[in-house]
mmCIF file as gemmi writes it, N, C-alpha and C atoms, coordinates in Angstrom:
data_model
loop_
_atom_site.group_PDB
_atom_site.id
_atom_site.type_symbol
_atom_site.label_atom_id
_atom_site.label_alt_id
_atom_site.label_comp_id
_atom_site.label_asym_id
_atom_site.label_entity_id
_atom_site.label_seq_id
_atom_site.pdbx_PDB_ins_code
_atom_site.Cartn_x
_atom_site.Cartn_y
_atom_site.Cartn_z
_atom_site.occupancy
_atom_site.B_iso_or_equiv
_atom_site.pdbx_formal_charge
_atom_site.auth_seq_id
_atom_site.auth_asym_id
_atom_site.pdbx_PDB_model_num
ATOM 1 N N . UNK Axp A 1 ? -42.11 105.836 45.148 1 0 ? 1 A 1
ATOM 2 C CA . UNK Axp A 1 ? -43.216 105.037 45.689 1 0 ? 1 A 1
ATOM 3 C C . UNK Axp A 1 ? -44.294 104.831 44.617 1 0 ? 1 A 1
ATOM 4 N N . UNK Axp A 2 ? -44.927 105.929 44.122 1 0 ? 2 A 1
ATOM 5 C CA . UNK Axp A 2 ? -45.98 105.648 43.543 1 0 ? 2 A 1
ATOM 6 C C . UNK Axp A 2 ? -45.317 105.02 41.772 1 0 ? 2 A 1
ATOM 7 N N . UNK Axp A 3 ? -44.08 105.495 41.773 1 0 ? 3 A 1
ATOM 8 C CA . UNK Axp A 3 ? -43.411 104.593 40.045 1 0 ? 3 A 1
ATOM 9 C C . UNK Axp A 3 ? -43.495 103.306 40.128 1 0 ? 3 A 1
ATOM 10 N N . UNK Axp A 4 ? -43.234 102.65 41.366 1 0 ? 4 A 1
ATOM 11 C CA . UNK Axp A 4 ? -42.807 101.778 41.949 1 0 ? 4 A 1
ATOM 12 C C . UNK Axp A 4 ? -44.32 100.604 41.608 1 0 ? 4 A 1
ATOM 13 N N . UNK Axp A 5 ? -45.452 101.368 42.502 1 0 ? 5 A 1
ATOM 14 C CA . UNK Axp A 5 ? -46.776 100.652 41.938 1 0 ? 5 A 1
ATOM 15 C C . UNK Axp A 5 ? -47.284 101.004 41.016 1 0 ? 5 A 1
ATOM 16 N N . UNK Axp A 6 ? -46.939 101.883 39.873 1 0 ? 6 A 1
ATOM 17 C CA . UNK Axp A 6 ? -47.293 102.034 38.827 1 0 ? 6 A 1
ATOM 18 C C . UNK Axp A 6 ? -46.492 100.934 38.058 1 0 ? 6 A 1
ATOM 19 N N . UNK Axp A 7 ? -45.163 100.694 38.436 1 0 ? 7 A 1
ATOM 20 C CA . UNK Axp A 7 ? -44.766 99.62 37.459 1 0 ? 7 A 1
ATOM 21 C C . UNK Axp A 7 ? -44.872 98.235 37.547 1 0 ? 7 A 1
ATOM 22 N N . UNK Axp A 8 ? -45.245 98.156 39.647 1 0 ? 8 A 1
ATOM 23 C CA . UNK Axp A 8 ? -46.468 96.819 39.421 1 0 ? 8 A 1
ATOM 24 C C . UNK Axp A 8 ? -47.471 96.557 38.632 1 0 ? 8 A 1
ATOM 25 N N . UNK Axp A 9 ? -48.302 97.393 38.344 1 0 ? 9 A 1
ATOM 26 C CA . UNK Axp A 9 ? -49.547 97.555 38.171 1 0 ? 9 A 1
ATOM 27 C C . UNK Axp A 9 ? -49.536 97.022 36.82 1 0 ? 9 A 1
ATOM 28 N N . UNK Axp A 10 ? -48.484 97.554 35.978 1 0 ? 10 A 1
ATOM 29 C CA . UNK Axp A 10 ? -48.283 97.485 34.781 1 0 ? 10 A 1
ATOM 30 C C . UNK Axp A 10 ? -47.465 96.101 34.367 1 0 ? 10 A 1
ATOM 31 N N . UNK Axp A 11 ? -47.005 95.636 35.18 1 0 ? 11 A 1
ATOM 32 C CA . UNK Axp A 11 ? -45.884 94.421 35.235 1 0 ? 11 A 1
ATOM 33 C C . UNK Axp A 11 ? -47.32 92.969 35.333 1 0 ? 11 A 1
ATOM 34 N N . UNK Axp A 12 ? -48.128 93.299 36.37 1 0 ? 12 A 1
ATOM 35 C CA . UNK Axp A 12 ? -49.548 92.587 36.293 1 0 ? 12 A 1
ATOM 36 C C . UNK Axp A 12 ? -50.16 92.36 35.019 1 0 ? 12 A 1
ATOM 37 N N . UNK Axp A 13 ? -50.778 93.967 34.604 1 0 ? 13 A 1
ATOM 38 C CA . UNK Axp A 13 ? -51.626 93.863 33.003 1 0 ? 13 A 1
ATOM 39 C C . UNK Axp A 13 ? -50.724 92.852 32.369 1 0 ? 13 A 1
ATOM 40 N N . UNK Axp A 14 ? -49.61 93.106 32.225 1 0 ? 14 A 1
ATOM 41 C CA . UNK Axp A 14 ? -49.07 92.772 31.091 1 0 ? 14 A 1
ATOM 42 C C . UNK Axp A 14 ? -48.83 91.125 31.178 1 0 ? 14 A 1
ATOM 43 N N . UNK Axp A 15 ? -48.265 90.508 32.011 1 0 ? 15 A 1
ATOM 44 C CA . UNK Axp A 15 ? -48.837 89.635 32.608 1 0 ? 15 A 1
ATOM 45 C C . UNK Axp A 15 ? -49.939 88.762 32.474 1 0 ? 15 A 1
ATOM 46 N N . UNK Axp A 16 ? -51.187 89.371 32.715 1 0 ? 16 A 1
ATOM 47 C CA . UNK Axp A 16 ? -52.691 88.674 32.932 1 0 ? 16 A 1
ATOM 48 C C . UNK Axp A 16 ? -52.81 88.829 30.685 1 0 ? 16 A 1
ATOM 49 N N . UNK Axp A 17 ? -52.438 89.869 30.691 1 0 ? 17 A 1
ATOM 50 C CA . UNK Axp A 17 ? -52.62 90.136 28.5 1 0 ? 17 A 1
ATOM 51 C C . UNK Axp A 17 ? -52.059 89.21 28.269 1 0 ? 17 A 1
ATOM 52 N N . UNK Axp A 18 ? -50.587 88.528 28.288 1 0 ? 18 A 1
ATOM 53 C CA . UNK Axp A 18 ? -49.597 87.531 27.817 1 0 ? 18 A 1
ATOM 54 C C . UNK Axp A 18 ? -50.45 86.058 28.154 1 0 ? 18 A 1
ATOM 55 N N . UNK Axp A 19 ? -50.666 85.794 29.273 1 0 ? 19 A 1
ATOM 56 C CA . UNK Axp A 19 ? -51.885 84.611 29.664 1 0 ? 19 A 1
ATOM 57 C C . UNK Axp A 19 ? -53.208 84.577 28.87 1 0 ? 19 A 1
ATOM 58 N N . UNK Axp A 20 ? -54.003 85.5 28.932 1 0 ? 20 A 1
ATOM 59 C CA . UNK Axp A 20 ? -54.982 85.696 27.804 1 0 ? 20 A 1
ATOM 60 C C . UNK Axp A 20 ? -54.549 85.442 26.342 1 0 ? 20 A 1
ATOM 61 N N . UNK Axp A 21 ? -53.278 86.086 26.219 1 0 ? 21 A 1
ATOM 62 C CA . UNK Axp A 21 ? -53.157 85.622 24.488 1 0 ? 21 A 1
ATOM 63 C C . UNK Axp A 21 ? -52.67 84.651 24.412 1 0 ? 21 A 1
ATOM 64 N N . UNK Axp A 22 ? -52.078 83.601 25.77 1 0 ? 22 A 1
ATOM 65 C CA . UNK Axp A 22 ? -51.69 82.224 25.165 1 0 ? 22 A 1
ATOM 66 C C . UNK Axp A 22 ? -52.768 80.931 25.419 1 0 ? 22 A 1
ATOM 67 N N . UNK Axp A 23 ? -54.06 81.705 26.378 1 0 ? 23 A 1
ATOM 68 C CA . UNK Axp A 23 ? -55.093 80.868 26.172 1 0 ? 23 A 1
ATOM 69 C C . UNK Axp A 23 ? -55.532 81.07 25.241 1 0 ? 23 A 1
ATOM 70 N N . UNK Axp A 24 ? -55.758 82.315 24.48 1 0 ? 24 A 1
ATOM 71 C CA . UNK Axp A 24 ? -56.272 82.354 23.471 1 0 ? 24 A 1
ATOM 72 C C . UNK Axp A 24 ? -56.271 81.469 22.375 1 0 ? 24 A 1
ATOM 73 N N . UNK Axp A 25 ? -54.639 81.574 22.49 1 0 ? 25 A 1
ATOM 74 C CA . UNK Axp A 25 ? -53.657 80.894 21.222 1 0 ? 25 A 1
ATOM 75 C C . UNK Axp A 25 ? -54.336 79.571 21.21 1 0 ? 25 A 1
ATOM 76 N N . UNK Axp A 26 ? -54.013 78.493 22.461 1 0 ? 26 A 1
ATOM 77 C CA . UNK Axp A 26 ? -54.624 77.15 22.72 1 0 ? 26 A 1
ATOM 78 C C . UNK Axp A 26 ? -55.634 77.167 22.143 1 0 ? 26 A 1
ATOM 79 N N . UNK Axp A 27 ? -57.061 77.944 22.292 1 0 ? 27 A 1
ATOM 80 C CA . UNK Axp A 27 ? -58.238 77.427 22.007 1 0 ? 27 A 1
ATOM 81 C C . UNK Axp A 27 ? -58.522 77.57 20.736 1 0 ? 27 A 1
ATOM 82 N N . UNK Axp A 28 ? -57.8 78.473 20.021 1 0 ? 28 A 1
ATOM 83 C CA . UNK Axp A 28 ? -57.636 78.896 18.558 1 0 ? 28 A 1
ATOM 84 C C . UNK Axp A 28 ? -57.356 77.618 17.819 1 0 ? 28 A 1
ATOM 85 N N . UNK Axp A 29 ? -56.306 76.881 18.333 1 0 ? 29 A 1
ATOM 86 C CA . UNK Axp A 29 ? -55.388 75.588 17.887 1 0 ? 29 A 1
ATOM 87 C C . UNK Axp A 29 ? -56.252 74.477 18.727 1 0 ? 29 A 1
ATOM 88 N N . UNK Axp A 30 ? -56.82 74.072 19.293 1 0 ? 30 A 1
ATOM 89 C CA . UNK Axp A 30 ? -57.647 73.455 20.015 1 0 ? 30 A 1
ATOM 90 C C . UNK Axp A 30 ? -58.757 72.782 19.473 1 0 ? 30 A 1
ATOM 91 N N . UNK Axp A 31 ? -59.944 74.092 19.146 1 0 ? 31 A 1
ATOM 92 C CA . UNK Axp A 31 ? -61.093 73.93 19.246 1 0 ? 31 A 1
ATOM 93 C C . UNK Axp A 31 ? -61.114 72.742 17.892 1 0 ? 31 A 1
ATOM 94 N N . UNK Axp A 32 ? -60.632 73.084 16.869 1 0 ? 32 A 1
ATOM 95 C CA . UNK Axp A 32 ? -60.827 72.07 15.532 1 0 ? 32 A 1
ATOM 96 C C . UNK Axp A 32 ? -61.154 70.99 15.918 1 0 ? 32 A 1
ATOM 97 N N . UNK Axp A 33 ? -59.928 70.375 17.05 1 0 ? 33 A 1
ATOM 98 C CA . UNK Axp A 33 ? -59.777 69.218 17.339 1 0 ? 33 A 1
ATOM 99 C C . UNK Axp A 33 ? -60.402 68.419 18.609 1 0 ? 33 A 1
ATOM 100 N N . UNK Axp A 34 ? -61.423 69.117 19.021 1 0 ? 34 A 1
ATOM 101 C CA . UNK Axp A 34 ? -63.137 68.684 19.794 1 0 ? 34 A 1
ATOM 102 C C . UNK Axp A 34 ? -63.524 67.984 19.29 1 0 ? 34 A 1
ATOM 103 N N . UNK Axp A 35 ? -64.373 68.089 17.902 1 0 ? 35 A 1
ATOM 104 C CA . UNK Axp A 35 ? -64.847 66.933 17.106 1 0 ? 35 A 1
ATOM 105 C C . UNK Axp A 35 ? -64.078 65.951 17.279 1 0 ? 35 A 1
ATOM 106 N N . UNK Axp A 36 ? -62.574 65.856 16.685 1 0 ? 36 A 1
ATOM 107 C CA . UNK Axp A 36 ? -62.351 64.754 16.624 1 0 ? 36 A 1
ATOM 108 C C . UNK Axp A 36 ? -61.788 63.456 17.631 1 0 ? 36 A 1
ATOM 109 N N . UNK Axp A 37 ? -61.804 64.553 18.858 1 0 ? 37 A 1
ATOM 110 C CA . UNK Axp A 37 ? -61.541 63.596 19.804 1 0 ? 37 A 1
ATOM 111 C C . UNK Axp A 37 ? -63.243 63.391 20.441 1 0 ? 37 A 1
ATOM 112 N N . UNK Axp A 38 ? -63.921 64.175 20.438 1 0 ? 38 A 1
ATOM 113 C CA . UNK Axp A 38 ? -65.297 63.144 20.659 1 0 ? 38 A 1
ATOM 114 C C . UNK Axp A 38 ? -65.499 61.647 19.647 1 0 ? 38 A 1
ATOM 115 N N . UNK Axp A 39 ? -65.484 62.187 18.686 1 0 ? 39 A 1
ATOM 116 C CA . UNK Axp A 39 ? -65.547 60.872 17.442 1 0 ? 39 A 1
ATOM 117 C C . UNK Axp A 39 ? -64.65 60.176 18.031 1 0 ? 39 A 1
ATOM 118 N N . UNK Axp A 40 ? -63.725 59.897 18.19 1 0 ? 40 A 1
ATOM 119 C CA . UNK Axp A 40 ? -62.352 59.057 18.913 1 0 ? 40 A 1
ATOM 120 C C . UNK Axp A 40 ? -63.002 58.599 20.041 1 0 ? 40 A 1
ATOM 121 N N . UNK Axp A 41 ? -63.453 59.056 20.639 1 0 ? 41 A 1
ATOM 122 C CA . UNK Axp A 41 ? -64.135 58.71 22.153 1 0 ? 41 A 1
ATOM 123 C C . UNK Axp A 41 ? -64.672 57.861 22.164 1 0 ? 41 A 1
ATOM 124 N N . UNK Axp A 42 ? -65.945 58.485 20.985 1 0 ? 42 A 1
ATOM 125 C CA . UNK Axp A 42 ? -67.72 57.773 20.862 1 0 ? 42 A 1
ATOM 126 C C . UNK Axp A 42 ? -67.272 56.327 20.022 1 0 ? 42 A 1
ATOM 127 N N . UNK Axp A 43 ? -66.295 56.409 19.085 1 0 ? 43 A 1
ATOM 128 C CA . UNK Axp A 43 ? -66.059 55.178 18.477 1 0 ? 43 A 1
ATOM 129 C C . UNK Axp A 43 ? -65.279 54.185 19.064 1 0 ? 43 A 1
ATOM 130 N N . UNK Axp A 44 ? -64.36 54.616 19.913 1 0 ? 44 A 1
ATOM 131 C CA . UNK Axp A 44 ? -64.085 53.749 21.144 1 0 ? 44 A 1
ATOM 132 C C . UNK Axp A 44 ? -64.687 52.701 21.996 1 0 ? 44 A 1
ATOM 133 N N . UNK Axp A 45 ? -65.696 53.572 22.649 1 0 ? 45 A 1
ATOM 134 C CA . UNK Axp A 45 ? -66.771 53.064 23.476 1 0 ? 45 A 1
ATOM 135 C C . UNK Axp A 45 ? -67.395 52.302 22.778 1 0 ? 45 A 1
ATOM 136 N N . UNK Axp A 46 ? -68.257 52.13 21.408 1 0 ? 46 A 1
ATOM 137 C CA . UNK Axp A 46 ? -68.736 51.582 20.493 1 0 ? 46 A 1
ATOM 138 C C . UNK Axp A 46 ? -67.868 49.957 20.136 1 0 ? 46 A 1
ATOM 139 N N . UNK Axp A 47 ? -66.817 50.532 19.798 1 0 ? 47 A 1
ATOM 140 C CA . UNK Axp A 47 ? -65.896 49.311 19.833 1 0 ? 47 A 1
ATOM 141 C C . UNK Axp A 47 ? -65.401 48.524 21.031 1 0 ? 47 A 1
ATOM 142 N N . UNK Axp A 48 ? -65.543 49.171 21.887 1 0 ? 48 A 1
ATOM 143 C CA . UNK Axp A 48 ? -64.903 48.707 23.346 1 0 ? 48 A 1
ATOM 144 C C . UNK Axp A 48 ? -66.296 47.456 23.959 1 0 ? 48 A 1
ATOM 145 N N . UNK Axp A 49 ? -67.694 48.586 23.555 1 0 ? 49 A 1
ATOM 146 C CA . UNK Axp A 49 ? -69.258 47.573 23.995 1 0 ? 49 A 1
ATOM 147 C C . UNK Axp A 49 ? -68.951 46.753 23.006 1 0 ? 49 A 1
ATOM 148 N N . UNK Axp A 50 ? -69.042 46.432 21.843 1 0 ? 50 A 1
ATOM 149 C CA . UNK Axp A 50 ? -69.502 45.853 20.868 1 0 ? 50 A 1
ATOM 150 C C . UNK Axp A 50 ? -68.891 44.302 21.083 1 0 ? 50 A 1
ATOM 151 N N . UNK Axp A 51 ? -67.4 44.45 21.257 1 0 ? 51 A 1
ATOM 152 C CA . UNK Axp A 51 ? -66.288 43.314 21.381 1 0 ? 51 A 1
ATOM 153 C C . UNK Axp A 51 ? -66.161 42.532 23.136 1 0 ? 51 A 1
ATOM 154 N N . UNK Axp A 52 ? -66.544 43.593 23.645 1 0 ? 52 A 1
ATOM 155 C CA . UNK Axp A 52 ? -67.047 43.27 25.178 1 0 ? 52 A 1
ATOM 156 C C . UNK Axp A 52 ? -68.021 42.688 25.285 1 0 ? 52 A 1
ATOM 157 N N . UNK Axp A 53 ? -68.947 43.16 24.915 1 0 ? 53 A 1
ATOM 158 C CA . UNK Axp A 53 ? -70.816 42.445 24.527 1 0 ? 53 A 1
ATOM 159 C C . UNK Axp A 53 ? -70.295 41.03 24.143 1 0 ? 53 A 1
ATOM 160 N N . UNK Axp A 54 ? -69.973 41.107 22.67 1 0 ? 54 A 1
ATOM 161 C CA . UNK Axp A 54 ? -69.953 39.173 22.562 1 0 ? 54 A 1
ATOM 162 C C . UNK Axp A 54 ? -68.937 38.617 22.764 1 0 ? 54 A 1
ATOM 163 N N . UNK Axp A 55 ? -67.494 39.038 23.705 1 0 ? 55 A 1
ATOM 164 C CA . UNK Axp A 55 ? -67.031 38.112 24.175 1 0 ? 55 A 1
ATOM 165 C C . UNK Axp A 55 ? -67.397 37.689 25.288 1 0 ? 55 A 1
ATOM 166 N N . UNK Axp A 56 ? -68.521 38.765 26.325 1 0 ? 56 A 1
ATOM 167 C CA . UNK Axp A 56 ? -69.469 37.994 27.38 1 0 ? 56 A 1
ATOM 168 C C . UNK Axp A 56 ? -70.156 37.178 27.161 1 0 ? 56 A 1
ATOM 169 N N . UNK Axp A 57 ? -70.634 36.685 26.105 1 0 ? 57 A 1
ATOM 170 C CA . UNK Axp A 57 ? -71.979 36.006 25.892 1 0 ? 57 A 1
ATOM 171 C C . UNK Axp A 57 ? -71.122 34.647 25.398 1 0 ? 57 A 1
């Protein structure tokens, strides 16, 4: 009985650790690439108003 929820218990940690180190991993490999998808974004929008703007007018 009690091996039994001891090796839940442990089957969990290990578990919730393996998830933690593969979010980890993501944001490790991730974060660089914030900047450049804001810049991608912001220059988008920029280009998207700009060509929108005077083909309304």
């Amino acid at each position: 009985m009690f091996s039994k929820l001891l090796t839940g218990v442990f089957g969990a940690l290990l578990l919730v650790l393996l998830v933690a180190g593969v979010a980890r991993a993501a944001y490790e490999l991730l974060a660089p690439l914030v900047p450049i998808l804001i810049t991608l974004v912001a220059l988008g929008a920029v280009y998207w108003f700009i060509f929108r703007g005077i083909r309304r007018r």
